[in-house]
Short mmCIF file of the C-alpha atoms (twelve columns), coordinates in Angstrom:
data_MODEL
# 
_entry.id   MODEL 
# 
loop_
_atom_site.group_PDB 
_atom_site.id 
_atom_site.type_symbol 
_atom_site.label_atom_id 
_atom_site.label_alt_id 
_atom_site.label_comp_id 
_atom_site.label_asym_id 
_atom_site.label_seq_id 
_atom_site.Cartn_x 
_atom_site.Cartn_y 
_atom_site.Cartn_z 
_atom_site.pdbx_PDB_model_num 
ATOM 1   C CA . UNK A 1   83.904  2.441  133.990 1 
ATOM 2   C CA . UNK A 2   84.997  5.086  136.647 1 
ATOM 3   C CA . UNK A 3   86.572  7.628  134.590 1 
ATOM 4   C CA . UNK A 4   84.305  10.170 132.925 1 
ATOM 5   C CA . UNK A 5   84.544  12.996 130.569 1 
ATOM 6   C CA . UNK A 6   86.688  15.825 131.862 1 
ATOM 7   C CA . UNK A 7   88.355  14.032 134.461 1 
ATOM 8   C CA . UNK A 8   92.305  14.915 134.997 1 
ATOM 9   C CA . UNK A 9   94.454  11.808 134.369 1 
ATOM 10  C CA . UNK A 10  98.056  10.579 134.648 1 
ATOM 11  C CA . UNK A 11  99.565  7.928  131.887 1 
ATOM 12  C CA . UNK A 12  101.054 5.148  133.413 1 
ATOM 13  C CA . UNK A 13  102.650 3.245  130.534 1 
ATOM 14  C CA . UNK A 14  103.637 3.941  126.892 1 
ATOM 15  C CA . UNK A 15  105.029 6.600  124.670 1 
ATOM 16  C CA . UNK A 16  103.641 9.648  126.721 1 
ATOM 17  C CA . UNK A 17  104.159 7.687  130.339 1 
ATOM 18  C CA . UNK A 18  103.953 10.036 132.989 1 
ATOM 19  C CA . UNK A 19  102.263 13.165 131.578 1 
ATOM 20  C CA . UNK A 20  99.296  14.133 132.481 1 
ATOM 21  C CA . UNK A 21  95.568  15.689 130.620 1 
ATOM 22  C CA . UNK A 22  91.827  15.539 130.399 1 
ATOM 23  C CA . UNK A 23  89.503  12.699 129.325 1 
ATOM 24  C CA . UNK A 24  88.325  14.360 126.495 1 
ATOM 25  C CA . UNK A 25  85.656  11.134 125.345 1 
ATOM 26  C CA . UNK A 26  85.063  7.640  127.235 1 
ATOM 27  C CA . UNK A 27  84.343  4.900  125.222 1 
ATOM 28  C CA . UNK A 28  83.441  2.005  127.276 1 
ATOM 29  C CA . UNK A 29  82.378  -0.671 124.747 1 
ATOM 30  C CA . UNK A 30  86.112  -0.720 124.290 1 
ATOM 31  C CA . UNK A 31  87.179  0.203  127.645 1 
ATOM 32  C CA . UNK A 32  89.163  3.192  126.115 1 
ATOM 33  C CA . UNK A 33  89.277  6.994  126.638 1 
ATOM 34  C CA . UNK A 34  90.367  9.750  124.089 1 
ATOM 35  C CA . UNK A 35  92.610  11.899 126.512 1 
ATOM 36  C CA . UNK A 36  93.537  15.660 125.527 1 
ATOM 37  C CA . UNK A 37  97.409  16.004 123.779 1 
ATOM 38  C CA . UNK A 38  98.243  12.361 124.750 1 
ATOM 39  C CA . UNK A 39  98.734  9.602  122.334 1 
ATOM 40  C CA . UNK A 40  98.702  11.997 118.725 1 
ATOM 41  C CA . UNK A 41  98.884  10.314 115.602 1 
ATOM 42  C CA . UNK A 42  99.210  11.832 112.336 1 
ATOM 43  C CA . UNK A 43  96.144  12.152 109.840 1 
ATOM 44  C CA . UNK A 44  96.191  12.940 106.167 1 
ATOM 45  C CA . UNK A 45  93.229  15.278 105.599 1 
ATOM 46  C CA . UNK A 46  92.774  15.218 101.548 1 
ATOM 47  C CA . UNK A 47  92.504  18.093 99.820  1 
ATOM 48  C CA . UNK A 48  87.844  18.529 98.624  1 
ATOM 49  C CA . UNK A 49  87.949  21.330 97.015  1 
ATOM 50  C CA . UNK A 50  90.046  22.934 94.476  1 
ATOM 51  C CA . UNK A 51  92.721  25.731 95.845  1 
ATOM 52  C CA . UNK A 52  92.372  23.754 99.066  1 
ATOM 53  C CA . UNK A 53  95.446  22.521 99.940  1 
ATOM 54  C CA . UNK A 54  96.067  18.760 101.823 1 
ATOM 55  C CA . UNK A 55  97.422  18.627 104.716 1 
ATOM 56  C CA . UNK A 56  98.367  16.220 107.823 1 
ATOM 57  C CA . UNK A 57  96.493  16.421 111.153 1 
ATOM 58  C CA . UNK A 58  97.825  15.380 114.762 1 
ATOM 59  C CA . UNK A 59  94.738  14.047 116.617 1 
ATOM 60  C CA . UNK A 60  94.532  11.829 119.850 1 
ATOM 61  C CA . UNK A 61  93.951  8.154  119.565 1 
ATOM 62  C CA . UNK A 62  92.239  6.187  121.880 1 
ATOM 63  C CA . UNK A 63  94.055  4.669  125.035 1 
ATOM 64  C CA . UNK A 64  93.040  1.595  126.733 1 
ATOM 65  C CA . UNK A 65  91.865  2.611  130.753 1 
ATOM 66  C CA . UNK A 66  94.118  0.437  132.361 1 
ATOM 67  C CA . UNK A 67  97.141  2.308  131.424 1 
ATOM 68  C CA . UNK A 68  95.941  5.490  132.691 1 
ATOM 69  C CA . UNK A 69  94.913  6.291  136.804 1 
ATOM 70  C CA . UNK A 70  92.764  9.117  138.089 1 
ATOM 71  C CA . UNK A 71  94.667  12.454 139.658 1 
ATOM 72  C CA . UNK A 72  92.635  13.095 142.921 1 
ATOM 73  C CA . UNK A 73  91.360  17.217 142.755 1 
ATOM 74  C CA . UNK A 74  92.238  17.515 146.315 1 
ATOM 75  C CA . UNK A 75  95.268  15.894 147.148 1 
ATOM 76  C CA . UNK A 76  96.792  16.138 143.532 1 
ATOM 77  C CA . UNK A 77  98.297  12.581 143.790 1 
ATOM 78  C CA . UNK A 78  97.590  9.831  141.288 1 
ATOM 79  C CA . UNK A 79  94.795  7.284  142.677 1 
ATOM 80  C CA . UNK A 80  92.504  4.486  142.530 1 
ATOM 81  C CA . UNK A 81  89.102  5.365  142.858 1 
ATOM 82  C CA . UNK A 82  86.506  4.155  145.813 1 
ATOM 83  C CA . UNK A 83  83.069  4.271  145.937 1 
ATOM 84  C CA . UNK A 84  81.805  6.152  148.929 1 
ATOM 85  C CA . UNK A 85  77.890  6.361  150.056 1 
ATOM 86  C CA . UNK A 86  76.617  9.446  150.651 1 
ATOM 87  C CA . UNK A 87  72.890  10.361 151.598 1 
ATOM 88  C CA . UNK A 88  72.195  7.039  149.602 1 
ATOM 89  C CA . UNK A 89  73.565  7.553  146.151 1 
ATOM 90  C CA . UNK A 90  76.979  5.793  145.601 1 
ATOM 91  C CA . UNK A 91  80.207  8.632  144.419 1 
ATOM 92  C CA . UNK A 92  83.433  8.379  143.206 1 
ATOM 93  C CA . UNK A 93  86.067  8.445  146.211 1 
ATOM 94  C CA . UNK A 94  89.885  9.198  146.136 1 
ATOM 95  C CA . UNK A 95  91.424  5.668  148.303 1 
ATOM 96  C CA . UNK A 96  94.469  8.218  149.670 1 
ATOM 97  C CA . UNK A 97  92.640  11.172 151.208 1 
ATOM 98  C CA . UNK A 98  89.040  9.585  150.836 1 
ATOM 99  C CA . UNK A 99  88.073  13.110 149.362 1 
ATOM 100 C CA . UNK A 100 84.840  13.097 147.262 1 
ATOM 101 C CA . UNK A 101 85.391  13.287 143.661 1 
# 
C-alpha cells in the first residue's frame, strides 16, 4: 500500500467526494484507511456509570484506498504515486512534478 499514516489525501467518490484530510490509520489487510473528519458515522456510547449520562459519538469509518488519491506536498495537486530510486532505497514519487514525497 502507498499511502501511510499522516499523509494529506483527496476523496474521489462518495458522500464527502472532493474534500480533503489526513490518513489518520492504514489498514492494509483490508486495503482501507481511517482518514481525519471524512466518512463520520454516529456511535452510541452507553452510559457505565451512574450520573454518567449516554451519549452519541461521530467517529470516522474506514474508507476503501481506491476511492481516495494522494495530494502531492509540493505541487498541491491530486496524484498517483511513483516510485523513484534514490542512493539505492526505493521512495514515494509524485507522477506530475516527480517531487520526492
Amino acid at each position: 500500500m502507498k499511502i501511510k499514516k499522516g499523509d494529506q489525501v483527496k476523496i474521489l467518490s462518495g458522500k464527502d467526494r472532493g474534500k480533503t484530510g489526513k490518513v489518520l490509520r492504514v489498514l492494509p489487510k483490508e486495503g482501507k484507511v481511517v482518514v481525519e473528519k471524512i466518512n463520520l458515522v454516529k456511535k452510541h456510547r452507553r452510559a457505565r456509570h451512574q450520573g454518567e449520562r449516554s451519549e452519541r459519538i461521530s467517529a470516522p469509518a474506514p474508507i476503501n484506498v481506491s476511492n481516495i488519491q494522494l495530494i502531492c506536498l509540493k505541487c498541491g495537486k491530486p496524484t498517483r504515486i511513483g516510485v523513484k530510486m534514490i542512493e539505492g532505497k526505493k521512495t514515494r514519487a509524485c507522477t506530475k512534478c516527480k517531487a520526492e514525497i
